[in-house]
CHARMM internal coordinates of N, CA and C (Angstrom, degrees):
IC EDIT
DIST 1 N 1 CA 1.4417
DIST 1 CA 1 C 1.5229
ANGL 1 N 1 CA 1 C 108.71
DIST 1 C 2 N 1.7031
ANGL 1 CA 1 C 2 N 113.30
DIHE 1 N 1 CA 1 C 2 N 149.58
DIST 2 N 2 CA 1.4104
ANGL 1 C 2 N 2 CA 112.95
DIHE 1 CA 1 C 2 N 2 CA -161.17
DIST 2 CA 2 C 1.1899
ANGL 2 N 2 CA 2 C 80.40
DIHE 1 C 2 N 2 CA 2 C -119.71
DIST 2 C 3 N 1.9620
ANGL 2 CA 2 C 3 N 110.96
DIHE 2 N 2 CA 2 C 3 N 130.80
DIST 3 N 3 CA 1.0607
ANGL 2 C 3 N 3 CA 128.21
DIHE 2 CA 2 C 3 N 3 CA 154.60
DIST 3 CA 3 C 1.6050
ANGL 3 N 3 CA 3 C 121.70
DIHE 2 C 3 N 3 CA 3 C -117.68
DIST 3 C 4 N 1.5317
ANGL 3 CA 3 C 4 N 112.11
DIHE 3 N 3 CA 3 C 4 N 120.37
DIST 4 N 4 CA 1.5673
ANGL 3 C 4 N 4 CA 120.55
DIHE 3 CA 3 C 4 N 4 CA 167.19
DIST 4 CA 4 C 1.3454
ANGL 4 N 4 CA 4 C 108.72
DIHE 3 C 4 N 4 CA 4 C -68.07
DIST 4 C 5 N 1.3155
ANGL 4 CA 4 C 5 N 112.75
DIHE 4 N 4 CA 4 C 5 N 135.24
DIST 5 N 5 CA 2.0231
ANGL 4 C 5 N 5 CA 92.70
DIHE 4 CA 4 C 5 N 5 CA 151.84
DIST 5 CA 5 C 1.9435
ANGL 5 N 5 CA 5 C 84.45
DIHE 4 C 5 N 5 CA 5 C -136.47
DIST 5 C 6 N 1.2952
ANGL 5 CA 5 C 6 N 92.63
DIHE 5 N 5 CA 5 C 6 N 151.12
DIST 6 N 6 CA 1.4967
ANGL 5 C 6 N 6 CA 116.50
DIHE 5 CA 5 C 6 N 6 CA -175.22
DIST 6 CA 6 C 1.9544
ANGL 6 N 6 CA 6 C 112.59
DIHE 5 C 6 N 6 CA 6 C -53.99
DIST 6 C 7 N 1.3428
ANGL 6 CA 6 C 7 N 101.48
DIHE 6 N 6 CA 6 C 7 N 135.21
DIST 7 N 7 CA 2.0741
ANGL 6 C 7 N 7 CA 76.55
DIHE 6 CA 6 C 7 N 7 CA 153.09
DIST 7 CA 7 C 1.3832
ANGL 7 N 7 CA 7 C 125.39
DIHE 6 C 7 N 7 CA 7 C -102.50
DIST 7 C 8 N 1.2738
ANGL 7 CA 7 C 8 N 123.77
DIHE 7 N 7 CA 7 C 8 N -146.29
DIST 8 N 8 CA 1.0582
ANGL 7 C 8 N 8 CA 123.22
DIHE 7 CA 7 C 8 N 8 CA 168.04
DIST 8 CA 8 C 1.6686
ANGL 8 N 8 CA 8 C 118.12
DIHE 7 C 8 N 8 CA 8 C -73.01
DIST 8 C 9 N 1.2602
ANGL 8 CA 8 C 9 N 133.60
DIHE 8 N 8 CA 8 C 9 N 114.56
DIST 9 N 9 CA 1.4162
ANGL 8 C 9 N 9 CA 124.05
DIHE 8 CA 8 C 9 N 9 CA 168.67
DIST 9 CA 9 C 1.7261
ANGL 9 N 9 CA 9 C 105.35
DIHE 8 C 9 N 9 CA 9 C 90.76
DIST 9 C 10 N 1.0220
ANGL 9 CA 9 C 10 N 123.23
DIHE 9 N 9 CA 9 C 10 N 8.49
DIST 10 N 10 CA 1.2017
ANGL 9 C 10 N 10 CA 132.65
DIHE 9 CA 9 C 10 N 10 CA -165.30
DIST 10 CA 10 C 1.7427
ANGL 10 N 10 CA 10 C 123.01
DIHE 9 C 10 N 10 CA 10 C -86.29
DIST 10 C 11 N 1.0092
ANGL 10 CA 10 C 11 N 124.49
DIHE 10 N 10 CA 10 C 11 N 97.19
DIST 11 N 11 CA 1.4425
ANGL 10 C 11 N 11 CA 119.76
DIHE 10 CA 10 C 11 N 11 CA -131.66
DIST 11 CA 11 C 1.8390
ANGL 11 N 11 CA 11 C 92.88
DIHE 10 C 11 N 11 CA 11 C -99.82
DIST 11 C 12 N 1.4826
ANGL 11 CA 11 C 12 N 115.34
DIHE 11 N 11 CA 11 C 12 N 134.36
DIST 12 N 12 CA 1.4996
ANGL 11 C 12 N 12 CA 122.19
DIHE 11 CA 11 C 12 N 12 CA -155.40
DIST 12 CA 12 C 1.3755
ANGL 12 N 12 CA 12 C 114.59
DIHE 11 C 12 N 12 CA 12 C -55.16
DIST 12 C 13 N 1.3843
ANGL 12 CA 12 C 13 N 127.70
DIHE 12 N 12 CA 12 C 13 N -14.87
DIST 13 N 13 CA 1.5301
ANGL 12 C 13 N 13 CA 150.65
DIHE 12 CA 12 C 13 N 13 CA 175.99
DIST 13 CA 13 C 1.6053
ANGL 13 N 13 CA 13 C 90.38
DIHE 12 C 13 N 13 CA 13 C -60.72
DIST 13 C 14 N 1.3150
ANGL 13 CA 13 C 14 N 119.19
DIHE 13 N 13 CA 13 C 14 N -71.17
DIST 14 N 14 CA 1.6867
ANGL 13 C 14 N 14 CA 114.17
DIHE 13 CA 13 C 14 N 14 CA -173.60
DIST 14 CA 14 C 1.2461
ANGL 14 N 14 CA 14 C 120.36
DIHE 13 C 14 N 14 CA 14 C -73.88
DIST 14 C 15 N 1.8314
ANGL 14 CA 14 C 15 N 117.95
DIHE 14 N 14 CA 14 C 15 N -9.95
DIST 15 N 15 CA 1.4052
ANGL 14 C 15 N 15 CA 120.55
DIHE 14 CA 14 C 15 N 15 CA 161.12
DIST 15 CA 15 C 1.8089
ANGL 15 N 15 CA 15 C 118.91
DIHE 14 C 15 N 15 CA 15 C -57.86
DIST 15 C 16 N 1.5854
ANGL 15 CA 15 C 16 N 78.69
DIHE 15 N 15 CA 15 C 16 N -41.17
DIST 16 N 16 CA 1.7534
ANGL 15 C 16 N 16 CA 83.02
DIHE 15 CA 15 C 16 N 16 CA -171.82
DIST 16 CA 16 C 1.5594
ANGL 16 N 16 CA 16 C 103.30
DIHE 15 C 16 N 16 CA 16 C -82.41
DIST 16 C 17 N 1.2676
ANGL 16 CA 16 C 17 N 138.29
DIHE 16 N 16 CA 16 C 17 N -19.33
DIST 17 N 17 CA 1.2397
ANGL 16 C 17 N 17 CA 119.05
DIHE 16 CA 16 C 17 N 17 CA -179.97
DIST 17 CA 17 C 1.7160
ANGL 17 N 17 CA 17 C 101.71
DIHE 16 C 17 N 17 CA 17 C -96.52
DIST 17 C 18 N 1.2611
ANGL 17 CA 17 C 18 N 141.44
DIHE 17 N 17 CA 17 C 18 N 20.20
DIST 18 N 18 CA 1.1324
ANGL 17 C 18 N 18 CA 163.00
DIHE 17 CA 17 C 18 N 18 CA 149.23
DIST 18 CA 18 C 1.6712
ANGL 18 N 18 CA 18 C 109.91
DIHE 17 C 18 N 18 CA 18 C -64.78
DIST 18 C 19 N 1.3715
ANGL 18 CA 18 C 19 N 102.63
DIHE 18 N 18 CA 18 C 19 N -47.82
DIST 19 N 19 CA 1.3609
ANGL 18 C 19 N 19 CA 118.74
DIHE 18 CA 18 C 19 N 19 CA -172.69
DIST 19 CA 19 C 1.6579
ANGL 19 N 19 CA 19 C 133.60
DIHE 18 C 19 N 19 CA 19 C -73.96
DIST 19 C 20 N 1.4453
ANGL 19 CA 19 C 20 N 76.43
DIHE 19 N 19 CA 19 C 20 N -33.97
DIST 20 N 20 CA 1.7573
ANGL 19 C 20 N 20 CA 106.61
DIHE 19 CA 19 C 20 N 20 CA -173.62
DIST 20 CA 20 C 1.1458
ANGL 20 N 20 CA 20 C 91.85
DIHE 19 C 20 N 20 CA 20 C -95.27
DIST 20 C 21 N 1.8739
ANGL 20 CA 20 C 21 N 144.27
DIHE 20 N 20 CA 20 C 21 N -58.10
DIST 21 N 21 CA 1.0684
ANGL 20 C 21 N 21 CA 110.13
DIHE 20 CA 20 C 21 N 21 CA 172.70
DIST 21 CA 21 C 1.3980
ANGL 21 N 21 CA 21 C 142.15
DIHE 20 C 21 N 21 CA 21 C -76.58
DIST 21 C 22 N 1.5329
ANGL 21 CA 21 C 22 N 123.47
DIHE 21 N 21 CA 21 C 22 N 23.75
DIST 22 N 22 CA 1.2020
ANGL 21 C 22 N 22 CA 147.57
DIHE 21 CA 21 C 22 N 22 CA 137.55
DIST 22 CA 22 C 1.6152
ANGL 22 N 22 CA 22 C 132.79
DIHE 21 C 22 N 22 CA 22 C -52.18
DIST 22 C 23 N 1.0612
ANGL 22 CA 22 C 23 N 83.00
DIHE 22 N 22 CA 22 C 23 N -28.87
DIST 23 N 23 CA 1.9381
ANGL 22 C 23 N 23 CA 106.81
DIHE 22 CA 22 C 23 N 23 CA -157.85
DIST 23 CA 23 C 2.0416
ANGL 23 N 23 CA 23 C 85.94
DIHE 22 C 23 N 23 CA 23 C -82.27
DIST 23 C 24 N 1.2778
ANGL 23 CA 23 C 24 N 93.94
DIHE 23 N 23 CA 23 C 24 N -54.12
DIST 24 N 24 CA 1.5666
ANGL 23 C 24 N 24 CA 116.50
DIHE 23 CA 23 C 24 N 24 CA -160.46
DIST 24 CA 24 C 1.3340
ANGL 24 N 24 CA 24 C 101.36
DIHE 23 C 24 N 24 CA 24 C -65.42
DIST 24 C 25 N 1.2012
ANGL 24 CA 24 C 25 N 110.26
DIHE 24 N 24 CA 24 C 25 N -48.41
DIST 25 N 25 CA 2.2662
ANGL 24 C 25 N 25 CA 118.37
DIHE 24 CA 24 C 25 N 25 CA 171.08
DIST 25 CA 25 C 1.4276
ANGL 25 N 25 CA 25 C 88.41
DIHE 24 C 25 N 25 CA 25 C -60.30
DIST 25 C 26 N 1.3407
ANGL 25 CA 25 C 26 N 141.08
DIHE 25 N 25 CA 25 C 26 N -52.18
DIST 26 N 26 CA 1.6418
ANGL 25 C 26 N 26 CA 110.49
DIHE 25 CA 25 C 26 N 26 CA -158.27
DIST 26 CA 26 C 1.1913
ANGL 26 N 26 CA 26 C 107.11
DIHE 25 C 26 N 26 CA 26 C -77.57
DIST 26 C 27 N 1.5033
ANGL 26 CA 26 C 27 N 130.36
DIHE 26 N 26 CA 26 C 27 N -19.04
DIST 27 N 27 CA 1.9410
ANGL 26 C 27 N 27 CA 142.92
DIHE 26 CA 26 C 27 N 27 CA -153.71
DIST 27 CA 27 C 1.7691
ANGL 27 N 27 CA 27 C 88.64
DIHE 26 C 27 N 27 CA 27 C 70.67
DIST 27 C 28 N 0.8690
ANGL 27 CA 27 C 28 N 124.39
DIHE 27 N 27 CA 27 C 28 N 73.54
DIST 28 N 28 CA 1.2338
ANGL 27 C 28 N 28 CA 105.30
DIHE 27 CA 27 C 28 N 28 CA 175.81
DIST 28 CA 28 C 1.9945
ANGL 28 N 28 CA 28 C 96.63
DIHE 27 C 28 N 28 CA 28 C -89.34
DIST 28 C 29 N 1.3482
ANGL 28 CA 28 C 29 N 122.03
DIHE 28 N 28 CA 28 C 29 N -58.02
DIST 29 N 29 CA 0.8125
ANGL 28 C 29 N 29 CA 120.49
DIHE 28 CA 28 C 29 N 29 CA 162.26
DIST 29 CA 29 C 1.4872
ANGL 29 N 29 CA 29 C 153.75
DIHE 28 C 29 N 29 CA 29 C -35.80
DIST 29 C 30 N 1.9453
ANGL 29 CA 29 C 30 N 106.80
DIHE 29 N 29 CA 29 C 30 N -21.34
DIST 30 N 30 CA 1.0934
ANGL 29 C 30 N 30 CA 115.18
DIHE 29 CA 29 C 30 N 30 CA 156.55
DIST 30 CA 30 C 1.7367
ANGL 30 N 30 CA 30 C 128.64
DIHE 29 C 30 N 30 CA 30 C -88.00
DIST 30 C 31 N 1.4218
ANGL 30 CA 30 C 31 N 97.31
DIHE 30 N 30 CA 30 C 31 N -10.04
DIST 31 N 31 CA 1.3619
ANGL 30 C 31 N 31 CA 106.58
DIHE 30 CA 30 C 31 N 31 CA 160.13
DIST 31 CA 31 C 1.5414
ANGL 31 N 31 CA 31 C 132.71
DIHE 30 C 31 N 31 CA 31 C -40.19
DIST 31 C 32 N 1.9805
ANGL 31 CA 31 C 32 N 84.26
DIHE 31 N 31 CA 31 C 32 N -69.29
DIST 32 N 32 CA 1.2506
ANGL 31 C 32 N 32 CA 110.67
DIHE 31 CA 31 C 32 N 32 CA 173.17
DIST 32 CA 32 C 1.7226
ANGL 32 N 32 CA 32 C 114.87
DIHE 31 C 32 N 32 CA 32 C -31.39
DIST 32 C 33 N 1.7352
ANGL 32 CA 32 C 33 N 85.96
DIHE 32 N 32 CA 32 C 33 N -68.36
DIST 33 N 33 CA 1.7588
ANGL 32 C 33 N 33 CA 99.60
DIHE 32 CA 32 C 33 N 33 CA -170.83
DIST 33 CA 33 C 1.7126
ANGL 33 N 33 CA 33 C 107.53
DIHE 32 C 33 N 33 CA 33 C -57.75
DIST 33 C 34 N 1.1330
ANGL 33 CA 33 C 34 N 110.16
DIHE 33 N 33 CA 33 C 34 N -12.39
DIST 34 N 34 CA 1.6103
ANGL 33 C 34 N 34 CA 103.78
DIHE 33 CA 33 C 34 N 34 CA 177.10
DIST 34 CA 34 C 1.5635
ANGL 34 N 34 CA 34 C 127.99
DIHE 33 C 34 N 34 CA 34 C -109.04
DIST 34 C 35 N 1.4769
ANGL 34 CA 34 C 35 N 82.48
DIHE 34 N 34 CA 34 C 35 N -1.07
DIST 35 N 35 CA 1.9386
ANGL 34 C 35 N 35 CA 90.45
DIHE 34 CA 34 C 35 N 35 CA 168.26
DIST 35 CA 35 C 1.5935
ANGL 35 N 35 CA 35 C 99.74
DIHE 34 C 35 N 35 CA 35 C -112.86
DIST 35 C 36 N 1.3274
ANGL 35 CA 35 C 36 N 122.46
DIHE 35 N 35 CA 35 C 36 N 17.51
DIST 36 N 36 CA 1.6681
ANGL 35 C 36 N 36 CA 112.33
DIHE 35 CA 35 C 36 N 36 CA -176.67
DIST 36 CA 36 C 1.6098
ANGL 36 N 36 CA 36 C 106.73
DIHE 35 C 36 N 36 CA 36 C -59.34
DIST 36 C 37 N 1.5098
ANGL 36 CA 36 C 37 N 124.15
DIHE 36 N 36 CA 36 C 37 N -46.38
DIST 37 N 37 CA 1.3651
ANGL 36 C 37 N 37 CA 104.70
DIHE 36 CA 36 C 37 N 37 CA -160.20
DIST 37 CA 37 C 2.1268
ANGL 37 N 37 CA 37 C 86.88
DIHE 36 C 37 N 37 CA 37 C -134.21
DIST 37 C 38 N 1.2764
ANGL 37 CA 37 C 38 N 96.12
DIHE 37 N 37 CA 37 C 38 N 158.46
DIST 38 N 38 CA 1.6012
ANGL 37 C 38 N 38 CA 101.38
DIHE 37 CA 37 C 38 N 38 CA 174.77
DIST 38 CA 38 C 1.6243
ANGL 38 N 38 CA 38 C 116.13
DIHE 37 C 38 N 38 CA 38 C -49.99
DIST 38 C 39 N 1.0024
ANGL 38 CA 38 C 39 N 105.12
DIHE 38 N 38 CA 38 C 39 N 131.84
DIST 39 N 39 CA 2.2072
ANGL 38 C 39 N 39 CA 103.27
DIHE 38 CA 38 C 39 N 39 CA 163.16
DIST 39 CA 39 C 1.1527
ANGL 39 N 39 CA 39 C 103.59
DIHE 38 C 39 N 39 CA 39 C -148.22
DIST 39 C 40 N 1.4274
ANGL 39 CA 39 C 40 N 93.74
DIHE 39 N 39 CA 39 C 40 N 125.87
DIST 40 N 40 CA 1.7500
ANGL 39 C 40 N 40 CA 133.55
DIHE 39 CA 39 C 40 N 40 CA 164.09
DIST 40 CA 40 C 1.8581
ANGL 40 N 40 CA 40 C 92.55
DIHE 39 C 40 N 40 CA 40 C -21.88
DIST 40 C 41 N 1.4656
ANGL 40 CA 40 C 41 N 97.16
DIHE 40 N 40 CA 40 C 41 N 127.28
DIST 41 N 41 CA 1.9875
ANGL 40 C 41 N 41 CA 94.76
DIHE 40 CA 40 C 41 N 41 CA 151.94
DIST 41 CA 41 C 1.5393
ANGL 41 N 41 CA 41 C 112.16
DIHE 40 C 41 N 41 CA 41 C -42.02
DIST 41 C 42 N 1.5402
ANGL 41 CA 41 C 42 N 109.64
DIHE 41 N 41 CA 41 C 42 N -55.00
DIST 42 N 42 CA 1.3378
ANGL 41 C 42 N 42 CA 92.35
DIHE 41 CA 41 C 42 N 42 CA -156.18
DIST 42 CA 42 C 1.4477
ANGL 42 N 42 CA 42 C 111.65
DIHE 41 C 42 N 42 CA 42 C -89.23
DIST 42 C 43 N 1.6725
ANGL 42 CA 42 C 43 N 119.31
DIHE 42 N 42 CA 42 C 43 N 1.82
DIST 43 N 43 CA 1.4419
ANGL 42 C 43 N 43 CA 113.22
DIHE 42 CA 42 C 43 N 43 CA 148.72
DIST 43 CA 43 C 1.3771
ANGL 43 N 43 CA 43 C 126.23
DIHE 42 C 43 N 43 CA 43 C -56.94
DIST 43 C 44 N 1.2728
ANGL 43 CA 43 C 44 N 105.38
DIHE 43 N 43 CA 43 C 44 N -24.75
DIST 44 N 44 CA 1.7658
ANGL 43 C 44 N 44 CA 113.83
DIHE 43 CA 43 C 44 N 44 CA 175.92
DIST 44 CA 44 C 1.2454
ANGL 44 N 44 CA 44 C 107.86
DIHE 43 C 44 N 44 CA 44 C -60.62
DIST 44 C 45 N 1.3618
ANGL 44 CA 44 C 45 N 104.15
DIHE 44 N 44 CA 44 C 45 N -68.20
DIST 45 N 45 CA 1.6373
ANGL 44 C 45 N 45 CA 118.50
DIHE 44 CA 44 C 45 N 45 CA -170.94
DIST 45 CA 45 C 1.2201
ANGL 45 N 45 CA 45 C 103.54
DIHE 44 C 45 N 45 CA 45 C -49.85
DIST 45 C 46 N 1.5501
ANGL 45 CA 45 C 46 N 146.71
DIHE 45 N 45 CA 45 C 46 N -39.00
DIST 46 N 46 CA 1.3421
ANGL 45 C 46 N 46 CA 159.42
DIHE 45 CA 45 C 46 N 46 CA 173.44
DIST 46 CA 46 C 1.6510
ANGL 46 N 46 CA 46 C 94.01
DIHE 45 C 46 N 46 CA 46 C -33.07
DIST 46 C 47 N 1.0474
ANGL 46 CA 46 C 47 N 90.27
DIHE 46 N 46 CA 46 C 47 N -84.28
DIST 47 N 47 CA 1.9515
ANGL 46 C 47 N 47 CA 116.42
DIHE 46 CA 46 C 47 N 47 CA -176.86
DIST 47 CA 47 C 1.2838
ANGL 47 N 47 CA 47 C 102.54
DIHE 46 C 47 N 47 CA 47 C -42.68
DIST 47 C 48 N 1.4039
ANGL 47 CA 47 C 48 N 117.87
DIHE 47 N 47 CA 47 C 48 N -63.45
DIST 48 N 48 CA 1.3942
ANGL 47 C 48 N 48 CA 112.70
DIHE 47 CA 47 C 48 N 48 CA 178.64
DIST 48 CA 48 C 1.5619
ANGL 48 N 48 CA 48 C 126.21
DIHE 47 C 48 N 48 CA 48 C -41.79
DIST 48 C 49 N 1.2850
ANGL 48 CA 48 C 49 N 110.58
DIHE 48 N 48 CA 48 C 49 N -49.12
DIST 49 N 49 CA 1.2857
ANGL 48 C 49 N 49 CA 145.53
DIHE 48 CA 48 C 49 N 49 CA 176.18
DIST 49 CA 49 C 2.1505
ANGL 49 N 49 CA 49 C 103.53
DIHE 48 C 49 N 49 CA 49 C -55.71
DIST 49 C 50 N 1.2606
ANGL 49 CA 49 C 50 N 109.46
DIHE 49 N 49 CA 49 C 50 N -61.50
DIST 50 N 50 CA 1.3418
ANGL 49 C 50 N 50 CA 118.08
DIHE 49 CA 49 C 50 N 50 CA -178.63
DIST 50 CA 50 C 1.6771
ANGL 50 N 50 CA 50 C 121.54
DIHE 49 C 50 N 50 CA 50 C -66.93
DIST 50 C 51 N 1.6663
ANGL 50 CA 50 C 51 N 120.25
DIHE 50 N 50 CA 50 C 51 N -28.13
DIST 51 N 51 CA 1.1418
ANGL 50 C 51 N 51 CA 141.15
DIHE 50 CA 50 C 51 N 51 CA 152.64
DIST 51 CA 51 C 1.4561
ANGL 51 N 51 CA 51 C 113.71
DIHE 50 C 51 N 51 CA 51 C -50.57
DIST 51 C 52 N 1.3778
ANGL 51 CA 51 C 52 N 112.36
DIHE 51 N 51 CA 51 C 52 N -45.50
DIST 52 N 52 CA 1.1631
ANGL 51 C 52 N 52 CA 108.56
DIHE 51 CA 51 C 52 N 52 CA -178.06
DIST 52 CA 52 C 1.7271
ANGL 52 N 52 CA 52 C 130.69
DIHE 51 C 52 N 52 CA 52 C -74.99
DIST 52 C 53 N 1.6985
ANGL 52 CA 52 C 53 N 84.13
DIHE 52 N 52 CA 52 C 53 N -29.81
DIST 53 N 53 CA 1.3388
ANGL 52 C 53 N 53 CA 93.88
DIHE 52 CA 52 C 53 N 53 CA 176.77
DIST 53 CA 53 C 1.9477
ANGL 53 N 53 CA 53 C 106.06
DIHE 52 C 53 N 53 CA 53 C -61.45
DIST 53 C 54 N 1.4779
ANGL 53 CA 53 C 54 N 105.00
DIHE 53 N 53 CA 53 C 54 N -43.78
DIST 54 N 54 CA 1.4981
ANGL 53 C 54 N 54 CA 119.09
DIHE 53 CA 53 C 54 N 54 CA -154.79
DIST 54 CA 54 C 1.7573
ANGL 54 N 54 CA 54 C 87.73
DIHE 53 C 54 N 54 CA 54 C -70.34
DIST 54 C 55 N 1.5912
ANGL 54 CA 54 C 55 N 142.40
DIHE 54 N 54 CA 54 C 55 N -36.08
DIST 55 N 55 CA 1.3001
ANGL 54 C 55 N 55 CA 128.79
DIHE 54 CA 54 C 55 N 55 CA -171.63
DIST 55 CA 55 C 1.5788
ANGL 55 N 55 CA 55 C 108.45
DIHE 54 C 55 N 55 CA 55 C -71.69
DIST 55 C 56 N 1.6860
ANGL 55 CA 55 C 56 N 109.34
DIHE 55 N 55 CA 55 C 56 N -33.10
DIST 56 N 56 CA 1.3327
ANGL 55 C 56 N 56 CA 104.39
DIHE 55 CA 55 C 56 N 56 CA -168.84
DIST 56 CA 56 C 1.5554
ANGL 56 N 56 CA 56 C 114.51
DIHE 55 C 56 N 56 CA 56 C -79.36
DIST 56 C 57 N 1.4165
ANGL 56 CA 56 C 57 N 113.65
DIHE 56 N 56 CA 56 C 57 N -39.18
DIST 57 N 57 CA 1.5156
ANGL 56 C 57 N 57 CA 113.67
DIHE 56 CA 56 C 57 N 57 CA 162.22
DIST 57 CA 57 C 1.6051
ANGL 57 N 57 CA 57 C 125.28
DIHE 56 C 57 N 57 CA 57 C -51.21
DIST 57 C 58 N 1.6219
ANGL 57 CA 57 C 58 N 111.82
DIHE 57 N 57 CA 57 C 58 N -22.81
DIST 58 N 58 CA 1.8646
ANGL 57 C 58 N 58 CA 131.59
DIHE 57 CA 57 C 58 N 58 CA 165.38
DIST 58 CA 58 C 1.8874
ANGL 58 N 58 CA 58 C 93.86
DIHE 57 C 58 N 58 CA 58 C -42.94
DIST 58 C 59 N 1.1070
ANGL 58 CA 58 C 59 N 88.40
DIHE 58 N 58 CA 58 C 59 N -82.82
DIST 59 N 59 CA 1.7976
ANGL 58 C 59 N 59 CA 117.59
DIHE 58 CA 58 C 59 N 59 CA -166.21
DIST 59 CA 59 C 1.6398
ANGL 59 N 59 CA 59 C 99.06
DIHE 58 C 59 N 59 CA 59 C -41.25
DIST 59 C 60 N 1.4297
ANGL 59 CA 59 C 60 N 121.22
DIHE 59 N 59 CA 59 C 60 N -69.28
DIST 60 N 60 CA 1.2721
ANGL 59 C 60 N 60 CA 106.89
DIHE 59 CA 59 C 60 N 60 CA 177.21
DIST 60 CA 60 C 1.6553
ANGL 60 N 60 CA 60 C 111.90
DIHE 59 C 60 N 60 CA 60 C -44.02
DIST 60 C 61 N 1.1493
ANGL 60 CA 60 C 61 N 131.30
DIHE 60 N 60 CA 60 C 61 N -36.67
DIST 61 N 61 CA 1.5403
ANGL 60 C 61 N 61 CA 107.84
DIHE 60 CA 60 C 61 N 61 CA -177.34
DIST 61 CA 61 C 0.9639
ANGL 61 N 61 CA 61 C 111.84
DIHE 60 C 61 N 61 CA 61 C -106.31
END
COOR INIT
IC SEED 1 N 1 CA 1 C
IC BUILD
């Protein structure tokens, strides 16, 4: 859990971009987008599996 606390003089504009780039260092947000709906293990492993293919074909070229 992400907690802000204010400083001195610290005006809520730089709290919130304090916040968000917090959010973004933990992935908190890609979490989210990747627990939105149920997937099969072996849909994972699929993906997992197809990523891998797509990084190693990267590297060869």
């Amino acid at each position: 859990m992400i907690k802000i606390v204010g400083r001195d003089n610290e005006s809520l504009d730089s709290m919130i971009r304090r916040f968000k780039r917090l959010c973004r260092k933990e992935g908190v947000l890609i979490d989210l987008k990747k627990n939105q709906y149920y997937e099969k293990k072996s849909d994972i492993e699929r993906h997992k599996k197809k990523a891998a293919i797509r990084r190693s074909q990267r590297k060869k070229n």
